[in-house]
N, C-alpha and C positions, 0 to 999 in steps of 0.2 A: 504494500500500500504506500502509494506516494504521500507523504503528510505537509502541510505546506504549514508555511512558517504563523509561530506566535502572533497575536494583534498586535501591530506596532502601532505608535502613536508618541505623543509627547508635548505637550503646550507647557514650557518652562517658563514661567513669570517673576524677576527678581521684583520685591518691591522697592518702591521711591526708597529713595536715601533722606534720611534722618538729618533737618537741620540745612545749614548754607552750605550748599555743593563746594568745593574746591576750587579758587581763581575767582571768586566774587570779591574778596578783600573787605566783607565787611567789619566797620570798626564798633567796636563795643564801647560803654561809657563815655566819657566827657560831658561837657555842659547843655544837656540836654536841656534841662528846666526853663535857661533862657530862652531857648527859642521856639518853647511848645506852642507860646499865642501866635509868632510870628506863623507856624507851620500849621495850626488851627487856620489861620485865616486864607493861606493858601490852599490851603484843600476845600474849604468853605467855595472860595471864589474858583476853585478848578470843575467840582461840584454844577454850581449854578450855570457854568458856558458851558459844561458839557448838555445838562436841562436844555438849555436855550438853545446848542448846537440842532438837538436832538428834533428841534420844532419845524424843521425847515429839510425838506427830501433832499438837496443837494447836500449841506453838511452831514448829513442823517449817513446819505452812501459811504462819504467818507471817511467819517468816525470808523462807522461799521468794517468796512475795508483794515483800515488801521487794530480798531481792535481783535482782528483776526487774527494779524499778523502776529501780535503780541500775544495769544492767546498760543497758536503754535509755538512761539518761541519756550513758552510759560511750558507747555504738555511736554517739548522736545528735552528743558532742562531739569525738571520734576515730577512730571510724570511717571508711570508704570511703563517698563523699561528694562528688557532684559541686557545684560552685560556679559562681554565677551574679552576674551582676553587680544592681544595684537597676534603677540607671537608664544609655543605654551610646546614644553616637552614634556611627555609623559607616558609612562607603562599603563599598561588596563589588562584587565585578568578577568578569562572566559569562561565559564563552566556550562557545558553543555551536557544535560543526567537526560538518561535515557532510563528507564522502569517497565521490569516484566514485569505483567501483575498475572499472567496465565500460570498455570501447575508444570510448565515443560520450559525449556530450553528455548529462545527465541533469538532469530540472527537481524541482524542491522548492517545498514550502509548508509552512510551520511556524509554530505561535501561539505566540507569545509572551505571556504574563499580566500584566497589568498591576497589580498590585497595589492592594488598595481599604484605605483607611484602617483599622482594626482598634480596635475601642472594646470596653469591658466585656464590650457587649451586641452582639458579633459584629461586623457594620459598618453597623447602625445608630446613629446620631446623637440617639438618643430615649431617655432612661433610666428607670425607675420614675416611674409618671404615679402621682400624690398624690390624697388626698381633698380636699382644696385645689383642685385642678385645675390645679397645676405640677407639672413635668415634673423630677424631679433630672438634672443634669446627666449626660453620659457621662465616665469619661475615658477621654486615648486611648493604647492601649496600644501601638500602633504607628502611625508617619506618616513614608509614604513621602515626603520632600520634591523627590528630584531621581531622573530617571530619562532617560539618555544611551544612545542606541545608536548603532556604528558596524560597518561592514566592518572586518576587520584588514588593514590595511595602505591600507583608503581613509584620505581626508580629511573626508568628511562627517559631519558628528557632528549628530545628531537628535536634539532635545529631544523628551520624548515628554508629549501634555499626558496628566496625572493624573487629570483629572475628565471629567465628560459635553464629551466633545468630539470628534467622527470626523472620519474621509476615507476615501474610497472608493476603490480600488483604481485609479479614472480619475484620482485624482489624487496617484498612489503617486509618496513619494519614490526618490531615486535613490542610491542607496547606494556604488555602484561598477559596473565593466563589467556584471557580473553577478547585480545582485540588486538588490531595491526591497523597499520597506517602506508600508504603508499600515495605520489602524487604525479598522476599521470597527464599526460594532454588529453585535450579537448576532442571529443568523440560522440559518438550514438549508442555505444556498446556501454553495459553497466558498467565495465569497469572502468571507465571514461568520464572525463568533468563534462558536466551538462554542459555549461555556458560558458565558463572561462577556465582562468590554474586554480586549480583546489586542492587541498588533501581531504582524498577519502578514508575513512574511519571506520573500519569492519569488522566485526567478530559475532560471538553472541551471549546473551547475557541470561544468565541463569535462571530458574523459576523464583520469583516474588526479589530480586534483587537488584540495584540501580548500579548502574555503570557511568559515570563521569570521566569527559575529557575536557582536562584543563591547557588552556590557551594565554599564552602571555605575549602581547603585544608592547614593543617601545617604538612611539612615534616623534616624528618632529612635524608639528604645526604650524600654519603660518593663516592669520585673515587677508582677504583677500577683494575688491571689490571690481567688478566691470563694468560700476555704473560711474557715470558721468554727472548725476544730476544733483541741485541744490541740498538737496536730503540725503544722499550715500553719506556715508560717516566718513568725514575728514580722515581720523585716524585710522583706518583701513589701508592697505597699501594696493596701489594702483598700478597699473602698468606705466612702467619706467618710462615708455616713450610715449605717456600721455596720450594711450588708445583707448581710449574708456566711451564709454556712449551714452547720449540720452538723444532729448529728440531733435536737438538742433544737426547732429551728424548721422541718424540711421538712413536706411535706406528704405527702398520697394520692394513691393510682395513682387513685384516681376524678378528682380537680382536672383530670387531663390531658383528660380527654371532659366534664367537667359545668362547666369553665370556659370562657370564649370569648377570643378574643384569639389572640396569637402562641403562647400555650401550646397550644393546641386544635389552630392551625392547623398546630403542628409536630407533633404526635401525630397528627393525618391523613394528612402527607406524608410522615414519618419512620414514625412508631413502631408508626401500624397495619400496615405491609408486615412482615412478619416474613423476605421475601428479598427482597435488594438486591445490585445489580450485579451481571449476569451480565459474567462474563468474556469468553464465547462469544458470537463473534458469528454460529455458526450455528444449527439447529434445537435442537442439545442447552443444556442447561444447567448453568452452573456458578457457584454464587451466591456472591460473596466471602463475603456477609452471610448470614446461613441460622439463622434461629428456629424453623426447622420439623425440624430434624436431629438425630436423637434423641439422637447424643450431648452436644449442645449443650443438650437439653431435661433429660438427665438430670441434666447438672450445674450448669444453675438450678436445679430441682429442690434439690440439694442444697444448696446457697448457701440457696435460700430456706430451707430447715430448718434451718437453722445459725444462725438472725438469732434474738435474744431473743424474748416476745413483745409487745414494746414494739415492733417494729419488721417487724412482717409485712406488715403494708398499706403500707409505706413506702417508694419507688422510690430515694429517696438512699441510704437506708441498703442496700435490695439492690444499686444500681448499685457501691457502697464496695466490700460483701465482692466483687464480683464483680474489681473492680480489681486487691483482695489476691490473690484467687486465680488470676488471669491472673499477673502480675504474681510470685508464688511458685512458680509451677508450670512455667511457660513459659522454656527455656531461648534464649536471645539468639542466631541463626543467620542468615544470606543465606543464595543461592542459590539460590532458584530463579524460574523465569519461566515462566509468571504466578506472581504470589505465593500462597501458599498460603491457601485459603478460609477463616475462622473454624474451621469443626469440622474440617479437617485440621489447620491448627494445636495446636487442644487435641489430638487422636488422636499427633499426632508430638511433641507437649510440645515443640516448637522455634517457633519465627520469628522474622522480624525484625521492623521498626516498623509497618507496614500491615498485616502479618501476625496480630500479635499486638493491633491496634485491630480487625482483623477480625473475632477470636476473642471479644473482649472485649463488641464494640455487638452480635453475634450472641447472648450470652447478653442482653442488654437487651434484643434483638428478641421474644426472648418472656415479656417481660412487659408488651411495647407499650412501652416506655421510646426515648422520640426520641433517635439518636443517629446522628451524620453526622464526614463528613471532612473534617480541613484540610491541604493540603499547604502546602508549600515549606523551602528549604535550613536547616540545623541547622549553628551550628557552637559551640565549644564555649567555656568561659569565658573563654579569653584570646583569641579569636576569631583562634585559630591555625589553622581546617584544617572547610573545608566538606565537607556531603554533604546528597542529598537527603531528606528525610524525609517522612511520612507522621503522623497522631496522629487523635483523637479531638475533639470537640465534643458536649455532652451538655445537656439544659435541665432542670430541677426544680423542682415549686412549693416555694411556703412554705404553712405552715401559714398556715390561713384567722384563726385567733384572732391569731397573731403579725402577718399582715396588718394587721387591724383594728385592733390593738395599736399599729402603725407607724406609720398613716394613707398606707395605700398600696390603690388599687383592686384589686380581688381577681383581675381579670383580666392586671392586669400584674404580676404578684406573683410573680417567680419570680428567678432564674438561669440563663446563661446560659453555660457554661463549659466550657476546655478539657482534656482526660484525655488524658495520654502516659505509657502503661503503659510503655513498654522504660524510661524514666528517669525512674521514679516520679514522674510528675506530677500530682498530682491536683487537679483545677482550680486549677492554676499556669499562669501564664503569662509565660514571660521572653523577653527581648529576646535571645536566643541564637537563636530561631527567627524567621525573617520569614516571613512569612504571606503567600503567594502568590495561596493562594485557599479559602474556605471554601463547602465544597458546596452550591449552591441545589438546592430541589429538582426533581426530574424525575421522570416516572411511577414506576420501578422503577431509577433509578441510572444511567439514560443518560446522564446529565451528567458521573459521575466516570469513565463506560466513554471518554469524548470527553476527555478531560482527562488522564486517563491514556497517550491516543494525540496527541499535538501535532503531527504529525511526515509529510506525504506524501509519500515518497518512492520509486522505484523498484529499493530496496538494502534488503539485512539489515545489521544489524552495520555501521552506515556511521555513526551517530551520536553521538556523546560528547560530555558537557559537565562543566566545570567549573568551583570557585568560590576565590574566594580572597579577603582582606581587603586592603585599597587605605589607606595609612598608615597609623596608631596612633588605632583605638579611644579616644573619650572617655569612660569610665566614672567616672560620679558616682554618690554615694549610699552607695559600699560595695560589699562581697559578700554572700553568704549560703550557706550549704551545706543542700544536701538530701542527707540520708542513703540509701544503699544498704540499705534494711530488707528484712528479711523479718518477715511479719507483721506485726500494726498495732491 
């Protein structure tokens, strides 16, 4: 029986900070008393012109306008606001129990993912090729550098290699009485990783007794941002040669088909499908992803009417509203199994993290807009307390002038970036999430239907896993808070 993975989910909320934020420089004491009348009568008299402003529709706009601005300002510096660190090293330790509860002997196999280094530009190592004919560098947003698995309670502790390196099931290690480990290439055949490098994890486990493999991961993190726009968080680090996007440089829903390259090529495998991943692995269907489902089509529809018209042809700018409006609309919920498909999500106004990525690349599905999955664990800025999660990945040209402007080939002219509507992410990327795996593609989403399922076993409800942080976090650089907004 294939079993597909635990509910992920995760809405991490830090609360406001306590008091004068840091760089206010507020002063304490001195001679206050003197000038309480003086400061009484100017708030009296700020008071009545505001009244008096308020009488009259042209200052009325005005004010209003103004006290917006200051009201964002007010939510963005004290507000509800989750915080992330810049740059953060750190080990995580995995326990993955599996439990006979039958009277006999029961066998397992379970892929474990190996995690692939994480750059700008997905897990490619290749950044914007130049008119020059150099290549800007990547950088890397995450690097996996040590990866340890053991039995609990054996003694063999397996280094697991991180790059192009296998072994075959004939020359599987021995982990303890009852299980082995081997990490083979990518194949169709069981002893083959469904979707990417994995190790497989095999044996079997006794009647009424639980088997645990414990996983130790040390990463190096980095944040990261591809947006361009007023509200991307200063302190995030950008690409070095000021390639970042918002809507003054993206481009047209044409670039994705009348460009060649990795843009084109994702707009073939991604964005022409308008449904992706069935759930169902029998004759009926049930598509996570659904661009064809009219409540999904009604409410791009509306998104797209709602864009200025500066921004009708432009797949950034609809991808944005579509963000805002998953993201305002969609109340934060688990519980259910399978996850709920993009248009139930919008129809119940609830989901969780896949849930609500579902809803979200569903309204990009019909506009052709490439947008795909990346899992793995979340935890949160003091890297107290994991869970698995689920997000988004999204690509978008630049405009052809700003191109040319850049000296950057027009085919490699884009972004590449990650969207995590449950915790307002919009192409941010922090080192609070490790990055397990990002979806390649497959005809119609059989890759994330295989990835979703790791698990063959002869039991329901027999499998759990969990995570947790392995001594104290090194975080450099600082924090950064991203605001809990509505609207944007």
């Amino acid at each position: 029986m294939r079993v597909g993975a635990p509910i992920p989910g995760g809405e991490l909320v830090h609360r406001s900070r306590k008091g004068a934020p840091p760089g206010l420089n507020i002063r304490r004491g001195g001679k206050r008393r003197e000038k309480k009348k003086k400061n009484n009568i100017r708030t009296m008299v700020l008071v009545v012109a505001i009244a008096f402003l308020f009488l009259f529709t042209p200052a009325q706009e005005r004010i209003s306008n103004q006290l917006e601005k200051w009201l964002d300002s007010l939510l963005d510096e004290f507000g509800p606001a989750r915080e992330y660190p810049i740059y953060a090293t750190y080990s995580a330790e995995r326990n993955v129990n599996l439990l006979n509860p039958h009277s006999q002997s029961m066998s397992f196999s379970y892929e474990l993912p190996i995690p692939s280094e994480r750059t700008d530009f997905g897990i490619s190592d290749e950044g914007h090729l130049l008119t020059s004919g150099e290549l800007n560098p990547v950088l890397y947003l995450q690097d996996v550098t040590n990866m340890v698995v053991h039995a609990e309670g054996g003694s063999n502790y397996v280094q697991i290699p991180l790059h192009e390196e296998y072994l075959t099931e004939d020359g599987a290690v021995i982990l303890d009485s009852t299980s082995e480990i081997y990490w083979p290439p990518v194949g169709q055949n069981s002893d083959r990783c469904s979707v990417d490098r994995c190790v497989i994890w095999q044996g079997n486990i006794p009647p009424g007794e639980i088997t645990t493999l414990v996983v130790q991961y040390d990463v190096i993190g980095s944040s990261f941002t591809w947006w361009g726009g007023d509200r991307a968080p200063d302190e995030a680090p950008r690409s070095s040669h000021g390639f970042s996007i918002d809507n003054s440089n993206s481009g047209t829903f044409d670039d994705y088909s009348q460009r060649s390259g990795r843009l084109n090529t994702m707009y073939d495998q991604f964005g022409s499908h308008k449904q992706w991943y069935d759930r169902d692995s029998g004759p009926s269907r049930n598509w996570a992803i659904d661009g064809t489902n009219a409540v999904v089509v009604e409410l791009a529809n509306e998104i797209a009417s709602s864009l200025s018209p500066a921004d009708e042809d432009d797949p950034y700018a609809f991808a944005h509203a579509a963000f805002i409006k998953i993201r305002d609309s969609i109340v934060y919920s688990q519980g259910l199994a399978p996850a709920r498909s993009g248009p139930s999500c919008i129809v119940d106004e609830r989901g969780d993290c896949d849930e609500q990525s579902n809803a979200w690349m569903s309204i990009l599905r019909t506009r052709n807009i490439p947008a795909w999955y990346e899992f793995g664990p979340m935890t949160d800025g003091q890297f107290s307390g994991w869970e698995p999660h689920a997000w988004a990945n999204a690509i978008f040209p630049f405009d052809t002038d700003w191109c040319n402007a850049n000296g950057i080939v027009l085919d490699a002219c884009f972004i590449e970036g990650e969207v995590d509507v449950v915790n307002n992410r919009w192409l941010l990327h922090t080192p609070t999430t490790m990055t397990e795996w990002i979806e390649t593609p497959s005809t119609l989403g059989e890759a994330a239907y295989d990835f979703y399922r790791p698990l063959s076993i002869g039991c329901v409800n027999c499998w759990t896993e969990s995570w947790e942080t392995i001594g104290e976090p090194e975080i450099t650089g600082g924090t950064y808070r991203v605001p809990v907004r509505i609207g944007e």
